[in-house]
N, C-alpha and C positions, 0 to 999 in steps of 0.2 A: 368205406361208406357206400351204400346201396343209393345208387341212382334210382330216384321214386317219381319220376314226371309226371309218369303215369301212373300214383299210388298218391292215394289219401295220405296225408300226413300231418302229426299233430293233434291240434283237438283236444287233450285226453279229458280235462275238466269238464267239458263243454257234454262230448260224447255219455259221459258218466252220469252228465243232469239228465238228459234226453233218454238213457237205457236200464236208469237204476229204476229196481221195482218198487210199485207205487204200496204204499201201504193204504191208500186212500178208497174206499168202497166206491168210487164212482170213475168214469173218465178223466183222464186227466189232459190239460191244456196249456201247454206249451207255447211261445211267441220267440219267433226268432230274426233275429233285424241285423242289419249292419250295411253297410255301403258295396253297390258292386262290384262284383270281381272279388269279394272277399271271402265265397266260399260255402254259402249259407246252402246253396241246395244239394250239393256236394255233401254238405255234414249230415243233412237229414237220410239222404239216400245211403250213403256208407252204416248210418248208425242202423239203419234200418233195412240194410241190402236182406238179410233173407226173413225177414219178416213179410206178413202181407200189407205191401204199400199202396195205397190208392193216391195218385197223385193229381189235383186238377192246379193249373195253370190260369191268372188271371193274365189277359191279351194289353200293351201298354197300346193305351188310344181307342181301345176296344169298347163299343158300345153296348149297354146291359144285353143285350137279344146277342149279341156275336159272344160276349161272355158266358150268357146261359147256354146258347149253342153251344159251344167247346165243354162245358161243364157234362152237359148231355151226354154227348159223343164218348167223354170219360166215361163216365158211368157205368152208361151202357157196357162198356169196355170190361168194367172189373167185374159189375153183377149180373151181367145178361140183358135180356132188353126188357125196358121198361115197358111191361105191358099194360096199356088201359091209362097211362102219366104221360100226362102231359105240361109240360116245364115253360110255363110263358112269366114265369114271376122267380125272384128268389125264393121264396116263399113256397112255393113249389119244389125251388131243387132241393130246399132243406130236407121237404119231407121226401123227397123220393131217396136222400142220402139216408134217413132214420131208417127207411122201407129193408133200401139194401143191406144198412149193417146186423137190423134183425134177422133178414135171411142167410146174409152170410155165417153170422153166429152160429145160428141152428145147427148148420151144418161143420163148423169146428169151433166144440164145445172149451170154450179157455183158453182159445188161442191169440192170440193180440195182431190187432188190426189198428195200423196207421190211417191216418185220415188226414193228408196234407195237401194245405191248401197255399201255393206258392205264388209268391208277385199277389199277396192278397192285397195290397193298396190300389194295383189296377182293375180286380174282381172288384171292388169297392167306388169305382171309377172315383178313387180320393174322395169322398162322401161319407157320411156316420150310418145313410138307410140300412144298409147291409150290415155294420156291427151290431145294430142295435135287434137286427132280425136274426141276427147268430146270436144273440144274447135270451131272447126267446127260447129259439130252440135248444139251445144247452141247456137251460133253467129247468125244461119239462121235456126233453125228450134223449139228447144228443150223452148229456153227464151220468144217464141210468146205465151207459154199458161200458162195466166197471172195465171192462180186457177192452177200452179204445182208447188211442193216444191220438187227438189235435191238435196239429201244427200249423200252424199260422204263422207267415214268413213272407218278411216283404223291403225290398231295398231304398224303400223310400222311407226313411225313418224318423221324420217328422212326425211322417201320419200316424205310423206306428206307435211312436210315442206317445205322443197327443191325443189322436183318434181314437186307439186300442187300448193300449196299457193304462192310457189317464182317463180315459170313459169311465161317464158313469155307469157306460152298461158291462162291462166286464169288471168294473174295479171289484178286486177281490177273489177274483176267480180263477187270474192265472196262478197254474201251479210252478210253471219252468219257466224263465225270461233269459234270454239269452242275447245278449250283445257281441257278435263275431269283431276282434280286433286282427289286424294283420298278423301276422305268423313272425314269431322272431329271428334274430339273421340265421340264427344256429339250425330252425327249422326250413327257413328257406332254402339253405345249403342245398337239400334232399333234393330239392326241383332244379338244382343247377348240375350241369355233367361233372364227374367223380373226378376228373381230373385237374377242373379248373383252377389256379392257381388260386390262393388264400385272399391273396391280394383283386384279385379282380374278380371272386365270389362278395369281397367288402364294396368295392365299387358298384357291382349291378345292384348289390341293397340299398348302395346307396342313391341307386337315378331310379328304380325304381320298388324300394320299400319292398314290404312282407307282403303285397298282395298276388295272390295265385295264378291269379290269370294271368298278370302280367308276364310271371317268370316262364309260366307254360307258352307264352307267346315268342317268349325266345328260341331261335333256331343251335341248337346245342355244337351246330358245326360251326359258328359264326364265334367270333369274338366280341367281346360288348363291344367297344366300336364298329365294327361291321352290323350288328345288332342297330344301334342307334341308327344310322346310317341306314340301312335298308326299311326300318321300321317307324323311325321318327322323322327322318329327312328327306323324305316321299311321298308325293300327295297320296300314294295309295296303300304308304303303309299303317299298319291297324295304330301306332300310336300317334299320328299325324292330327287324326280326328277324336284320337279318344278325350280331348276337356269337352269338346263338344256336345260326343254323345253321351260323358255322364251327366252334363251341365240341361243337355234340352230335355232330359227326363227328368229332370228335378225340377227346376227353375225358370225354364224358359218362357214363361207366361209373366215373368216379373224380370225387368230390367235390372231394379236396385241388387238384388243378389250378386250378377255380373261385375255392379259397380263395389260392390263390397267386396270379393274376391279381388278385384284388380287393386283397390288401395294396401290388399297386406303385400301386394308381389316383392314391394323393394325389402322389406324386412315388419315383423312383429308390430301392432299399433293398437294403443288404447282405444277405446268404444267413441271418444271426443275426439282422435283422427279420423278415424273413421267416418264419424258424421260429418269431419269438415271434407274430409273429401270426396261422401257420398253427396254432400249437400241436402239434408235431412238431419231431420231434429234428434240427438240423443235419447230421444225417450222412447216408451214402449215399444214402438211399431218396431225401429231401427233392433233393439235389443231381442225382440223374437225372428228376426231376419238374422242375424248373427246367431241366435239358437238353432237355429234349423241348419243354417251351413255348419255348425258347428256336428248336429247328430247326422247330415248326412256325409262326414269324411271328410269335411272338403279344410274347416277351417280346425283349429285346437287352440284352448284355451291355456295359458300360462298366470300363472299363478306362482307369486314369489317364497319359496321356499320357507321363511318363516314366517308368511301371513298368511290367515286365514281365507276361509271363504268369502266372508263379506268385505273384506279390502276393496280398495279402490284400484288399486297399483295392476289391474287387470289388462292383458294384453291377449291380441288373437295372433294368428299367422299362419298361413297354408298348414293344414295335417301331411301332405299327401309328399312322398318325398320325388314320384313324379309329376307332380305340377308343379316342384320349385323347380324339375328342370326344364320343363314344359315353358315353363312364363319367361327363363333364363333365357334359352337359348332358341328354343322351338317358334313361341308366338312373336318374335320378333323380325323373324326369318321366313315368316308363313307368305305370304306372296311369291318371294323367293324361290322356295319350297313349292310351292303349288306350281310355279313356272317352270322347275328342273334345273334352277339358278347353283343351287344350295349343296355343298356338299358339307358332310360330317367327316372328320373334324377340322378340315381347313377354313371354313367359313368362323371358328370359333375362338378368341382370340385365348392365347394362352394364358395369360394374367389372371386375366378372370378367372378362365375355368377352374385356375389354381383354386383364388380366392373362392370360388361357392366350392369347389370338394371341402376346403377349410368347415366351411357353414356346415356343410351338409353329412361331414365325419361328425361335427358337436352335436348335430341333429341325431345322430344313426346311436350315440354313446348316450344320450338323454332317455331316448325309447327305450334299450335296454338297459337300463338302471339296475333290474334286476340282476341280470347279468353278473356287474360289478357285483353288488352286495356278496354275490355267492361266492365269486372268485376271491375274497378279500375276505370271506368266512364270518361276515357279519348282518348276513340274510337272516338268522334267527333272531336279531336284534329288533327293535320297532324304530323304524324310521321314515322320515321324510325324503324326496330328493326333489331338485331343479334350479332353477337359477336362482340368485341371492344377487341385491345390487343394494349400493347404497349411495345417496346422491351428494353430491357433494357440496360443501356446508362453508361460507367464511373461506378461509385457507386452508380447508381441511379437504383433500383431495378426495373424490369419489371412487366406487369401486366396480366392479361388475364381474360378477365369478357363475359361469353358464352353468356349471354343475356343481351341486353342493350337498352333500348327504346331512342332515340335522338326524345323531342316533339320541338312543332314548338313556346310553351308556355314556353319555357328555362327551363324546367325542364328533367331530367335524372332519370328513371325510373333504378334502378342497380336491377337484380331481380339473387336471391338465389336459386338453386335448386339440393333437395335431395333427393336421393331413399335412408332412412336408418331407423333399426330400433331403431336407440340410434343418438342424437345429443350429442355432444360434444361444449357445449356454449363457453366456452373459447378460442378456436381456432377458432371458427368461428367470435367472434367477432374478434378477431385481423385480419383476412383475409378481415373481414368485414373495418376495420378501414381501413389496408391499400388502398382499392381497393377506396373507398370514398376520401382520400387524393391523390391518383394521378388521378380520376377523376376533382376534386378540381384544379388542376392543369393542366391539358389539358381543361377543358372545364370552365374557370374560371367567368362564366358571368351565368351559371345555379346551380339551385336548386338542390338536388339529393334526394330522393324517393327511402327507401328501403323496396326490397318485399323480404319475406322468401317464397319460396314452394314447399310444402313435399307432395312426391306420397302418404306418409299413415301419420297418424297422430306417434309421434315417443316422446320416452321417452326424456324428456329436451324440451318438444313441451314451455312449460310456461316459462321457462328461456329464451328463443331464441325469443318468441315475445316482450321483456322486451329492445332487442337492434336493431328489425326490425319496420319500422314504419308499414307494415302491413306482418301478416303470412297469410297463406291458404295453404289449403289442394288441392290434384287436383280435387279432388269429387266437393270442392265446387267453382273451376272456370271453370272446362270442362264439367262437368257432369249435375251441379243443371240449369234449363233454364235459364236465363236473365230475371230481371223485370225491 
């Protein structure tokens, strides 16, 4: 396997909407969003490395004149100088951006020119003025030059959302919308060194997820604990600070966000936890405050595997799989840590950290869902997955099964999952039995299909496939490629 630290990797859907040829007689407009560090200007410039890229930069904090300035300075950069333009309005830069791409054309007749406009919610200084004065211009100037692609890309995805995509001044217009989700374990692998054992490739995904930059920020000599340790457990290392700095670009003009993240840290909570523990009324305001953490990364919605959207049975709880360990082990420590009190991993007590890898393996096997299907050869099937619970009624014991595949082939995928170094067969069958009889029972017209899956291979490994109809390891469903 090629070591790609330093290599794009992935994408491939994403890159194919953004370089497939437009059939469309005019410009085409493109919006590309997702949460920091997940890769968004990185995808625009690889898709577009030998093309002619115009890139401008919106500044976070950055005032419209310090904006227009930088816009300028671009410009001038790709077209030459603006001679006789002068840029004191956006209204202004539009048209000197129309100026330059008529001249640039001229001179290469059908050649395709990007026009990317990145961190466009801080060029916006978070305000509608400017979309609605790109909306102008596109309408009657910017969409008549059919060889141009506009990209508009921006990490704050509320705005984006809301702002951009649900405007009424662009609704209708975008051609490409693009949502960057974190990179799967299988792709993460590439940014981890070729040799690192299976096992603590499954672990670094698991403290810190599919995002890019994160794994780039790892020193490839270091071990993940030494990794934590020098980077988490250090006033001066980059992960010490990072809830902070993704938190005061988003939110930090609004307390209640803080307060809403901190009530999911102990585990998953309805909209009605929430509000008791934000202390704020379950209605509207609260529910678009929970929207907004939710599209900028920070929170994820769960939704019970066989209900629908409009269910009630709705839960939120951290996305990020470094902020469950961030809030775990990190923000508690933070004093500590800031004083040079703290070290990794002696400060950590083992029990726990036992218990969250448990959480945090049923987290890493949820994400890749897909994964599963393929490996079990039932990805061309239509299916649901996620948790399924059922509450318990009278003397009728309740249930709670974290992963649950509902196929469209009447069969019920119950799937097991363990971060441990000892199975316990005895207990697991009976957990196993009962979960099998009240599925029997709620869903009385299917099959059921049981998967064991263990983050490491783990003593009682041969007992426990004696009562699953299939075990695996995560090595061999995330890790090994697909044939």
């Amino acid at each position: 396997m090629a070591y790609m630290k330093n290599t794009f990797i992935g994408r491939s859907k994403e890159l194919t909407a953004l370089t497939e040829s437009s059939w469309r007689n005019k410009a085409t407009l493109a919006v590309v969003y997702g949460r920091r560090r997940i890769g968004k200007t990185s995808l625009v410039e690889h898709a577009f490395g030998e093309k002619c890229l115009w890139k401008f930069e919106g500044l976070e904090g950055g005032n419209t004149k310090t904006q227009l300035a930088l816009f300028a300075q671009e410009l001038e950069k790709y077209s030459g100088k603006l001679s006789g333009l002068e840029i004191k309005s956006w209204g202004d830069a539009l048209n000197a951006l129309e100026l330059a791409i008529v001249k640039w054309s001229k001179k290469n007749k059908n050649a395709q020119i990007i026009i990317f406009l990145d961190e466009f919610q801080w060029m916006c200084e978070m305000k509608t003025k400017l979309v609605s004065l790109f909306k102008y211009h596109w309408d009657n100037f910017l969409s008549r030059h059919k060889n141009a692609l506009f990209v508009l890309c921006g990490s704050v995805s509320s705005f984006i959302v809301k702002k951009v995509l649900q405007s009424r001044a662009l609704y209708g217009r975008v051609d490409v919308e693009l949502h960057l989700a974190p990179l799967t374990l299988r792709e993460s692998r590439l940014l981890m060194p070729p040799l690192m054992p299976a096992s603590q490739c499954i672990e670094t995904y698991m403290t810190f997820g599919g995002i890019p930059q994160y794994l780039i920020e790892l020193n490839p000599k270091f071990s993940l604990a030494q990794n934590i340790n020098e980077y988490g457990f250090k006033s001066s290392g980059y992960f010490f600070k990072e809830f902070d700095r993704l938190f005061i670009s988003h939110f930090a003009a609004n307390p209640i966000y803080e307060k809403i993240i901190r009530s999911v840290v102990a585990g998953a909570k309805s909209p009605t936890q929430i509000s008791t523990y934000c202390e704020i009324g379950a209605g509207g305001t609260l529910s678009e405050k929970i929207n907004d953490l939710v599209l900028a990364g920070f929170l994820t919605k769960r939704l019970p595997v066989d209900k629908g959207a409009a269910t009630r049975l709705i839960q939120y709880e951290l996305a990020d799989e470094y902020l469950h360990f961030y809030f775990s082990f990190i923000a508690p420590l933070s004093a500590d840590i800031a004083s040079g009190h703290a070290t990794y991993p002696q400060v950590i007590d083992p029990r726990r950290f036992q218990q969250w890898q448990g959480y945090a393996f049923e987290r890493l096997c949820a994400k890749n869902a897909v994964a599963i299907a393929e490996h079990l050869r039932f990805d061309g099937i239509r299916y649901r997955s996620g948790a399924w619970f059922k509450r318990s009624q009278d003397s009728r014991r309740g249930a709670q099964i974290d992963l649950l595949f509902v196929r469209a082939d009447k069969v019920l995928t119950l799937c097991e999952m363990k971060y441990v170094d000892k199975l316990s067969v005895a207990p697991l069958q009976t957990s196993l039995d009962s979960k099998r009889n009240i599925l029997t029972e709620a869903f009385p017209r299917h099959a059921i299909e049981t998967v064991l899956l263990l983050g490491k291979k783990s003593h009682g490994w041969e007992g426990a496939k004696k009562i699953f109809d299939h075990c695996f390891t995560a090595e061999e469903v995330f890790l090994k490629s697909s044939s």
